[in-house]
C-alpha positions in Angstrom: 5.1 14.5 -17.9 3.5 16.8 -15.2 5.4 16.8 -11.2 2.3 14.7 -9.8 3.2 11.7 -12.6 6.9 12.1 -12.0 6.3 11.6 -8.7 4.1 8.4 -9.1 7.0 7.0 -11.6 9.2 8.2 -8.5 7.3 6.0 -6.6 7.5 2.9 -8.1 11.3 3.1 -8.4 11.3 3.5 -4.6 8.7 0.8 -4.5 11.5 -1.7 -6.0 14.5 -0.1 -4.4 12.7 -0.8 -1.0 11.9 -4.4 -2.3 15.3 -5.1 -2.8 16.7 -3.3 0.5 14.0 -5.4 2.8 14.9 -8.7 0.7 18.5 -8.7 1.6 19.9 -8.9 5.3 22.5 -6.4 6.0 23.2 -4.2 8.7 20.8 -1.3 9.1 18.4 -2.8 6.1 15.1 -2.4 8.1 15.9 1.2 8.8 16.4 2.3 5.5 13.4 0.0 4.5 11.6 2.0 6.7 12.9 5.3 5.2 12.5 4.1 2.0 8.4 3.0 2.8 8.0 6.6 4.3 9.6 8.4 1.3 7.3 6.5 -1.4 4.1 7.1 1.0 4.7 10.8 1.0 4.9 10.7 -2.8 1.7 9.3 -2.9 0.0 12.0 -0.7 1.7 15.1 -2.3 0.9 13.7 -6.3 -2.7 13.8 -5.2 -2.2 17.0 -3.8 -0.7 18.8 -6.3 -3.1 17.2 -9.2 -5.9 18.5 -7.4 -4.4 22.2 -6.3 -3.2 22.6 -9.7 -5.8 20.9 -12.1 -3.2 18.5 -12.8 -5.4 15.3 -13.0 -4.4 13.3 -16.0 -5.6 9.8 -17.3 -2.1 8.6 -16.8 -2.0 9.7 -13.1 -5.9 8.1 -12.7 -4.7 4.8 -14.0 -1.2 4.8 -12.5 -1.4 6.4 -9.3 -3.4 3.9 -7.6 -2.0 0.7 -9.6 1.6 1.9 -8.4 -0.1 2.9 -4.4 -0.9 -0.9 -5.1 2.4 -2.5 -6.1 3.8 -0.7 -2.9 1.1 -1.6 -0.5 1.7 -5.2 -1.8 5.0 -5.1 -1.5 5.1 -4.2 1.7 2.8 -7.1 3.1 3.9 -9.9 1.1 7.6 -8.7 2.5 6.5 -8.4 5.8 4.8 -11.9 5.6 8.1 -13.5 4.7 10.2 -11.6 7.8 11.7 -14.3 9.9 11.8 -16.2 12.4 8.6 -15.4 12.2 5.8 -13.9 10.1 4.3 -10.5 11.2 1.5 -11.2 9.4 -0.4 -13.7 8.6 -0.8 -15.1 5.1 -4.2 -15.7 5.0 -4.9 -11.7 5.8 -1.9 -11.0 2.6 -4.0 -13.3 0.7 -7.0 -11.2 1.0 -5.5 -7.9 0.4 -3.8 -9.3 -2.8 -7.1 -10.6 -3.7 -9.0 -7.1 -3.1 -6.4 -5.8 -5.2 -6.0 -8.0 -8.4 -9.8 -7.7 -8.4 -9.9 -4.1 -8.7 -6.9 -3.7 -10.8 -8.9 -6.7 -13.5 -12.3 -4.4 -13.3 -9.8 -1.1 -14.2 -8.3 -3.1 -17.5 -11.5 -4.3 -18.5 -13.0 0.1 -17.9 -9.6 0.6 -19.8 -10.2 -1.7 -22.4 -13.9 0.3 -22.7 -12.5 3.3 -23.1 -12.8 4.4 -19.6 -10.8 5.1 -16.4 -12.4 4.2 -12.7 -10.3 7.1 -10.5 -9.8 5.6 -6.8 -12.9 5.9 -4.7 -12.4 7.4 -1.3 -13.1 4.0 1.1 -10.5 3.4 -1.4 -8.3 5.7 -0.2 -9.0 5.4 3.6 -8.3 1.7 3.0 -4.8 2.4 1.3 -4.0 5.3 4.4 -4.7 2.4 6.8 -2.8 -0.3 5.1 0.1 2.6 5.4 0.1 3.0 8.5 -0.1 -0.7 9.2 3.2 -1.4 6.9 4.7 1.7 8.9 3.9 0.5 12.4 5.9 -3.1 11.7 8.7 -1.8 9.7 9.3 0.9 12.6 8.9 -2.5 14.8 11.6 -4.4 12.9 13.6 -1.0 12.7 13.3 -0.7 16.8 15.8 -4.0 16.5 18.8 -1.9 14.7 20.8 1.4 16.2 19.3 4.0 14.6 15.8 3.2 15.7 16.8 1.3 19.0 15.6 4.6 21.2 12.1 3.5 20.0 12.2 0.0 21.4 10.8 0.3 24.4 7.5 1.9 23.2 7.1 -2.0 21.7 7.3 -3.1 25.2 4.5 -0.7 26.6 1.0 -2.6 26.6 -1.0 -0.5 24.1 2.0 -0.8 21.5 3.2 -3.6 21.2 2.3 -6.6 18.1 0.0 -8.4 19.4 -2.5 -4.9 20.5 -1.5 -2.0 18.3 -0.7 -4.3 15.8 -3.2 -6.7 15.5 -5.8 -3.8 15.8 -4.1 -2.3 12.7 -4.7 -5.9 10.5 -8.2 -6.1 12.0 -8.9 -2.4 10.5 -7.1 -2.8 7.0 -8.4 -5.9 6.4 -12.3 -4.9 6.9 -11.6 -1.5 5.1 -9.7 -3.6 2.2 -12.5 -6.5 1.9 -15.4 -3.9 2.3 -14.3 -0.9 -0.1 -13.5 -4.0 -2.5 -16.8 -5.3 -2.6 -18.1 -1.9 -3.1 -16.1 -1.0 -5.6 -17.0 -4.3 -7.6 -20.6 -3.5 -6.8 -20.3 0.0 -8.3 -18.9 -1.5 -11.6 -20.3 -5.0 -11.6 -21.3 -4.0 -15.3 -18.0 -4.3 -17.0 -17.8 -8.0 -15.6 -22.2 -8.1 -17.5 -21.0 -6.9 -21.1 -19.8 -9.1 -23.6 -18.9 -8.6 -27.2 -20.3 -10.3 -29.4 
């Protein structure tokens, strides 16, 4: 297995630690939640960097890099839905990523099944960059609660950065970026869902 495939798989383990670490409620948990999101989103810039720079590109590392950038991008909303005492986000806007994403994961299963493998597209990738930085901006707003972010806290309190501005502005952007590059892709390969074997 080639570095940019390790460091997908590498992803994915973080992808569940971080599950696990946001799930429980324990001192300092939405820091290292935070750390623990950062870490996995760098993997996923540097595995695309070094496929390309080295001609590393694989058919594992089409298939799985995006399907893992997908666990971890889903993980991350459906987590930050459930924060309480209230919800960050809304479920209907969850909803709609996790639709986006099931579709597109379905249409790459039924390529697979062909014979084929649909690489991410790159609305696809803007899309996943926003989400990112969406996930980033309310973990770094839960982490703002606990000591070793507290210094940040009172950027929150400014007008331009605080949830209901920066952060709704963030949702408004991943959401059309998610629901448009998701009908495009389906668009683009609207022929896997038109064959059938006899």
């Amino acid at each position: 297995m080639n570095l940019p495939n390790r460091l997908t798989v590498a992803r994915l383990v973080i992808t569940m630690i971080f599950v696990a670490v946001l799930s429980l409620d324990f001192a300092h948990s939405k820091s290292l939640a935070l750390a623990l999101f950062v870490a996995a989103s760098i993997t996923d810039f540097l595995d695309g960097y070094f496929a390309r720079k080295y001609d590393l590109v694989t058919r594992f590392g089409k298939l799985m890099d995006p399907l893992v950038d997908k666990i971890l991008m889903c993980a991350g909303f459906v987590l930050l839905t459930a924060q309480k005492p209230e919800s960050l986000i809304p479920a209907w806007i969850v909803v709609t990523i996790l639709a986006r994403e099931f579709l597109v994961t379905g249409l790459r299963l039924l390529a697979s099944a062909e014979g084929h493998v649909l690489a991410a597209e790159k609305l696809g990738k803007h899309k996943t960059t926003w989400q990112i930085m969406t996930v980033i901006y309310f973990l770094t707003y839960l982490a703002s609660a606990e000591p070793a972010f507290g210094w940040i806290a009172p950027a929150f309190e400014t007008w331009l950065l605080q949830p209901g501005i920066a952060g709704e502005a963030l949702l408004w952007i991943t959401l059309v970026l998610t629901v448009v590059s998701g009908i495009g892709y389906a668009a683009k390969n609207l022929s896997l869902l038109r064959e059938e074997k006899p």
